[in-house]
N, C-alpha and C positions, 0 to 999 in steps of 0.2 A: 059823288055817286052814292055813297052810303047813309049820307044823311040827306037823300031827296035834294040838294037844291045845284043849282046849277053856274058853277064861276065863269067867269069872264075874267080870258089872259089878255094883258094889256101892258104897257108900260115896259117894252122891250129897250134893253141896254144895246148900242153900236157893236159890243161884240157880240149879243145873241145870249150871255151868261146870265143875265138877271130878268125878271119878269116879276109884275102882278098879278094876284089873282082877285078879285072881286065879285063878294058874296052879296046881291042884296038880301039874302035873307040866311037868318043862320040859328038852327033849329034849338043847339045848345044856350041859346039864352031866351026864350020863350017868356021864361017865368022869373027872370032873373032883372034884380036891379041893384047896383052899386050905391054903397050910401057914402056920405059926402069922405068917411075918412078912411075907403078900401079906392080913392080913384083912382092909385098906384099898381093895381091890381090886375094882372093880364090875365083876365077871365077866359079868352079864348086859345090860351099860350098852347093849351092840348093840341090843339088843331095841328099849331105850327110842329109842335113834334113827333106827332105822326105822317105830315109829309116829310119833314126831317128823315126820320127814321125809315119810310118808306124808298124814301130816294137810297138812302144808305145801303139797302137792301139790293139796290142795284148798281153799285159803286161809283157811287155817287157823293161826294161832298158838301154839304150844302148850307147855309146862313139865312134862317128863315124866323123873319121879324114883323108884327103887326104895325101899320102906319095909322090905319084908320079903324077905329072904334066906334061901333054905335053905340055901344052901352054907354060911353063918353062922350058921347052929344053929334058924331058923325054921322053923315049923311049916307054909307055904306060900312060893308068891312071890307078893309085890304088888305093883303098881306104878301110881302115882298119878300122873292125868293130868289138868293142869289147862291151861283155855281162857283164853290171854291177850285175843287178839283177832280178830275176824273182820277178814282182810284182804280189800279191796274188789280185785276183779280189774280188772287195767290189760291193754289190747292195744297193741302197739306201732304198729299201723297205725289209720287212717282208713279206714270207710266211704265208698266214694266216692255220693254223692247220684245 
């Protein structure tokens, strides 16, 4: 939503836990090209820890990994995002009765 472009979920696991998302287009790398000895490089790894971190925000556990790279000669970007665990929400304070 934030960077204009629009994913596609896809690639749902039998329990409902993991999922794809699929960017054909992805605004962070516009002007950007990897040269032959950075192709170890996960140029778009921001991404992944901002949904990371977002999910976390809502307690949420989450393992979120690129499969597909265009900057790497792929024909989309994907990136697979899997449900470790729902964390049960803690308050630091009491209710007072």
């Amino acid at each position: 939503m934030f960077l204009g472009v629009t994913a596609t979920v896809t690639n749902w696991d039998a329990e409902g836990t993991s999922c794809s998302f699929i960017l054909e287009d992805n605004p962070l790398v516009d002007f950007v090209e990897l040269p032959d000895t950075c192709q170890g490089l996960q140029y778009c790894n921001v991404l992944s820890g901002v949904i990371r971190g977002a999910l976390e925000m809502v307690s949420m556990k989450t393992e979120v990994t690129w499969v597909r790279d265009m900057l790497r000669g792929d024909d989309a970007y994907e990136m697979r995002v899997k449900l470790i665990k729902q964390v049960p929400e803690e308050y630091p304070y009491k209710d007072d009765d």
